[in-house]
C-alpha positions as a printed NumPy array, in Angstrom:
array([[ -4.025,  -9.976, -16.665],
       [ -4.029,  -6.01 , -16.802],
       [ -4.569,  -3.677, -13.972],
       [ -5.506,   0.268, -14.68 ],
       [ -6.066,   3.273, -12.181],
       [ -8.261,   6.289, -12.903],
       [ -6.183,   8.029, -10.089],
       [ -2.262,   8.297, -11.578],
       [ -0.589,   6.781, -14.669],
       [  1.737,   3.731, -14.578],
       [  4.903,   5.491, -13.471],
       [  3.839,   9.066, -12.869],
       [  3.521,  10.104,  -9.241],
       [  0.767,   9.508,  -7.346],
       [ -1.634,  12.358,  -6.318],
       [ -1.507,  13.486,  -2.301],
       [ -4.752,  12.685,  -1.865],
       [ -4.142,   9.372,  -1.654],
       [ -1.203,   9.596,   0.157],
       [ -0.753,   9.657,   4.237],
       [  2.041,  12.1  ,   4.459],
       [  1.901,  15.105,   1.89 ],
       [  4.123,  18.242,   2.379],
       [  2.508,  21.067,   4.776],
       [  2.665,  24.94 ,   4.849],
       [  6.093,  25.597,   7.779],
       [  6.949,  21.601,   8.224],
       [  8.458,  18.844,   5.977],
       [  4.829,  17.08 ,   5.931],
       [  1.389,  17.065,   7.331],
       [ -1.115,  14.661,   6.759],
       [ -3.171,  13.618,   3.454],
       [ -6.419,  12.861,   3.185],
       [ -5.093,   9.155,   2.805],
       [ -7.978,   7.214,   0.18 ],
       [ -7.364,   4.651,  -1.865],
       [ -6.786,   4.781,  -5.589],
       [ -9.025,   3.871,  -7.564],
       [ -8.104,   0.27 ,  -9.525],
       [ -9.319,  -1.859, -11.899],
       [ -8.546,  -4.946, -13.279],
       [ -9.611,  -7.505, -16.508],
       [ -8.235, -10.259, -17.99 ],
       [ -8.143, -12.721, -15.45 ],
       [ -7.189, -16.273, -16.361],
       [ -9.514, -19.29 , -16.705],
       [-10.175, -21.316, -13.805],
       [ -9.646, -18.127, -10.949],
       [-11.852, -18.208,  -7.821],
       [-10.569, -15.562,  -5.859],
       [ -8.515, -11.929,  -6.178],
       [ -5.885, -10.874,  -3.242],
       [ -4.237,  -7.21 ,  -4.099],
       [ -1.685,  -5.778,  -2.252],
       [  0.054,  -2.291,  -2.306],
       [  4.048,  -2.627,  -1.783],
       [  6.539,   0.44 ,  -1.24 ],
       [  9.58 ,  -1.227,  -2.841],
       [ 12.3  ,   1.354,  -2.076],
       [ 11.653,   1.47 ,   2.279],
       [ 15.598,   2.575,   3.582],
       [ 16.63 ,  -0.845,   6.074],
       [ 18.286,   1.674,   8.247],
       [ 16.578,   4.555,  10.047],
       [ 18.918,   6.366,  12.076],
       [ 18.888,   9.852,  10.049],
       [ 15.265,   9.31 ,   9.321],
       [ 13.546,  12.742,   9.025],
       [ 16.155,  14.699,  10.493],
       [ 16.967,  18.585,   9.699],
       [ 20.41 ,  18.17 ,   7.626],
       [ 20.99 ,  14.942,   6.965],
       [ 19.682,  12.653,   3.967],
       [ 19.041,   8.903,   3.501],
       [ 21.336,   8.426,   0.034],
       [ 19.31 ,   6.819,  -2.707],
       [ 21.96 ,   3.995,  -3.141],
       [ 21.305,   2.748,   0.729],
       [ 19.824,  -0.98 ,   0.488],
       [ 15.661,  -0.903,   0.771],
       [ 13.289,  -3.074,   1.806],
       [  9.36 ,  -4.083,   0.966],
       [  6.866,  -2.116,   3.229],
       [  3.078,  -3.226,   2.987],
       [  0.419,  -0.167,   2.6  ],
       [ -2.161,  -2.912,   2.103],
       [ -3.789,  -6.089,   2.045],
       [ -6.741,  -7.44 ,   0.542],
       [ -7.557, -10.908,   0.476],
       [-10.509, -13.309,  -0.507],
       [-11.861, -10.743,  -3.156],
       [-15.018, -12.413,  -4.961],
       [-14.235, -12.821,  -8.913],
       [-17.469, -10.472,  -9.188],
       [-15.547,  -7.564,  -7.914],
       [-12.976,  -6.436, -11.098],
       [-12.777,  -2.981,  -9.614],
       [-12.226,  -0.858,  -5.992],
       [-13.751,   2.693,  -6.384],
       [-11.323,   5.905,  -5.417],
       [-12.088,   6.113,  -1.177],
       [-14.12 ,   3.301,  -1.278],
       [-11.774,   0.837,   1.101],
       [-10.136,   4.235,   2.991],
       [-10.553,   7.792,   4.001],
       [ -8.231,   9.575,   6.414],
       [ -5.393,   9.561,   8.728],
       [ -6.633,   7.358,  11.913],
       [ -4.676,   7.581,  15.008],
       [ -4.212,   3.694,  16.282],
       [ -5.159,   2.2  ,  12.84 ],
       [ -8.887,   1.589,  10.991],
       [ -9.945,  -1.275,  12.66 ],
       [-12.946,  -2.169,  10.216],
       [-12.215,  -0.883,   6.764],
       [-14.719,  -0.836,   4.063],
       [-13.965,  -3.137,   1.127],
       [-15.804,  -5.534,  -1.009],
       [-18.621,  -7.798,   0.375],
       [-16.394, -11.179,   1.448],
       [-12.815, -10.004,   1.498],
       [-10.671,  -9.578,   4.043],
       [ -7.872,  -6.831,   5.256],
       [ -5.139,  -7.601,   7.064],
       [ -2.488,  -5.42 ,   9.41 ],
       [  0.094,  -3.028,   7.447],
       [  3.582,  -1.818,   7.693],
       [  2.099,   1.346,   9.697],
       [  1.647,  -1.074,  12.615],
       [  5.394,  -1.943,  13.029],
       [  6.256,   1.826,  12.34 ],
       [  4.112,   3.249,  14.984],
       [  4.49 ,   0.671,  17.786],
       [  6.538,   2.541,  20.96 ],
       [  4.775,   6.152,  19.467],
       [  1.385,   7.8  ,  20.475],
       [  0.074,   6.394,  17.425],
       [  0.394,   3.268,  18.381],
       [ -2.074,   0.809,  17.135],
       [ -3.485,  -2.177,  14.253],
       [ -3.241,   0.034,  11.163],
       [ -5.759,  -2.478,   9.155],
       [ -6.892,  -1.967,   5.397],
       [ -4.98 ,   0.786,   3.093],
       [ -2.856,   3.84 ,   4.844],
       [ -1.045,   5.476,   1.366],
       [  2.495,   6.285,   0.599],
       [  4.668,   8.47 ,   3.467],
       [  8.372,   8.011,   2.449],
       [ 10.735,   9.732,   4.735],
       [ 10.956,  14.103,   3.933],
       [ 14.637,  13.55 ,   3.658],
       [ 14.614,  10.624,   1.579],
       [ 17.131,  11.075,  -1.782],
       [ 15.493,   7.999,  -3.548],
       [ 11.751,   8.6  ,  -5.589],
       [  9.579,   6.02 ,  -3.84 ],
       [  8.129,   3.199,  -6.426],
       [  4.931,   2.135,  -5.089],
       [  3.15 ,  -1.326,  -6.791],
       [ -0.489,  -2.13 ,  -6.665],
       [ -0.167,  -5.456,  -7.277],
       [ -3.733,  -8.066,  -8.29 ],
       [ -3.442, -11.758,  -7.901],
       [ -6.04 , -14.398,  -9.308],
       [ -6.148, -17.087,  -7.322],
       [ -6.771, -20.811,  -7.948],
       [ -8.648, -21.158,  -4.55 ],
       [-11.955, -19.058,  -2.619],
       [-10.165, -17.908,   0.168],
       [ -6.673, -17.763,   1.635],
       [ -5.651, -19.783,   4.496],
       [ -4.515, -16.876,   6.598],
       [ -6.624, -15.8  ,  10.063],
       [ -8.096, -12.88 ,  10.631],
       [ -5.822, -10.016,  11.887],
       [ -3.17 , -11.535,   9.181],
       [  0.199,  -9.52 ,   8.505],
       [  0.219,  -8.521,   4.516],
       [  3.535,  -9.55 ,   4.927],
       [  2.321, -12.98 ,   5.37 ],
       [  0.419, -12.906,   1.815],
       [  3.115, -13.942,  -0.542],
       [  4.186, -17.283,   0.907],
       [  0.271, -17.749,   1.783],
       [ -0.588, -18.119,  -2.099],
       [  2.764, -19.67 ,  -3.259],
       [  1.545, -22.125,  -5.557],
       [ -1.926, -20.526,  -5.754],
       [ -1.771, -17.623,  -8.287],
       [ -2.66 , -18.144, -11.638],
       [ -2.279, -14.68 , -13.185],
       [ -1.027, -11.631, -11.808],
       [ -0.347,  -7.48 , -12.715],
       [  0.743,  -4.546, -11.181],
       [  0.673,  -1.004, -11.692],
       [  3.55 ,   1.204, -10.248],
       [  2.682,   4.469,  -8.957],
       [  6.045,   7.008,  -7.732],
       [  6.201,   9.034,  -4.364],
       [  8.662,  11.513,  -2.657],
       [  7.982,  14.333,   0.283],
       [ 11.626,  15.544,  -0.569],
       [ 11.567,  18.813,  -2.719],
       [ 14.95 ,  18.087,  -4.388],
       [ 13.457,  14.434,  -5.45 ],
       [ 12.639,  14.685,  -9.615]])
């Protein structure tokens, strides 16, 4: 399998426009307009009956004391966790390709509740949802919210936009799923499978 953006190059950084946190005139960051890259994929192996695609921030610190604060850093060695920017589940084998702000468009306080997407899939809750709770944007972030690593972050943020095919139609995960839920859901499912890495960072001094 292959999978190809119009929006950024495998590796290169991805543009703020599809990014929730980009930097701001007087502040460490403001928000993006937050849409969804453009993807396509090809190649899919014989016998697939379903897509799932998922958007992983690979390099999330696993401690959050310093987060964001005026002179102090989170070092790059500092052990990191997955974070989930998005879920997509029980894509039709029709659908090889998500148009740029098709499935997302903007910052929304509390979470999208409905996102767009392809005719039969499903979205399911993000990491945005954990990160929010206790704060006045507290809420079900459903669908795609894009990249927002911390402003004082010493580590580039490696983003992948990963495509499953899928030996069954749908995925046996209710509505109002976690995306962290996904992988073990279609252990000994997936047939075929490619990502495409896209880099983030809202600290100046990050290369």
């Amino acid at each position: 399998m292959r999978i190809e953006s119009n929006s950024f190059k495998h590796l290169d950084r991805i543009p703020g426009e599809f990014a929730f946190g980009v930097p701001a005139e007087g502040a460490p960051m403001g928000f993006g307009d937050n849409r969804n890259p453009h993807l396509a994929w090809a190649d899919a192996p014989a016998g697939t009956k379903s897509f799932v695609l998922l958007c992983i921030d690979v390099d999330v610190p696993t401690v959050f004391d310093d987060l964001n604060q005026e002179g102090k850093t989170l070092p790059a060695d500092m052990p990191r966790q997955d974070f989930c920017h998005w879920a997509m589940i029980d894509i039709p084998t029709a659908v090889t390709e998500v148009a740029a702000g098709s499935c997302a468009e903007g910052v929304v306080s509390g979470g999208k509740q409905n996102p767009p997407g392809p005719a039969g899939s499903r979205q399911g809750i993000n990491g945005y949802t954990g990160f929010m709770a206790g704060s006045d944007m507290a809420g079900d972030y459903y669908g795609y919210d894009g990249p927002c690593p911390p402003w004082n972050d010493e580590r580039l943020h490696r983003y992948e936009y990963r495509i499953y095919a899928l030996d069954t139609e749908k995925v046996d995960l209710p509505d109002g799923f976690h995306g962290d839920d996904v992988a073990a859901a279609i252990e000994g499912h997936v047939l075929g499978s490619a990502t495409i890495t896209g880099t983030y960072s809202l600290n100046p001094d990050v290369a």
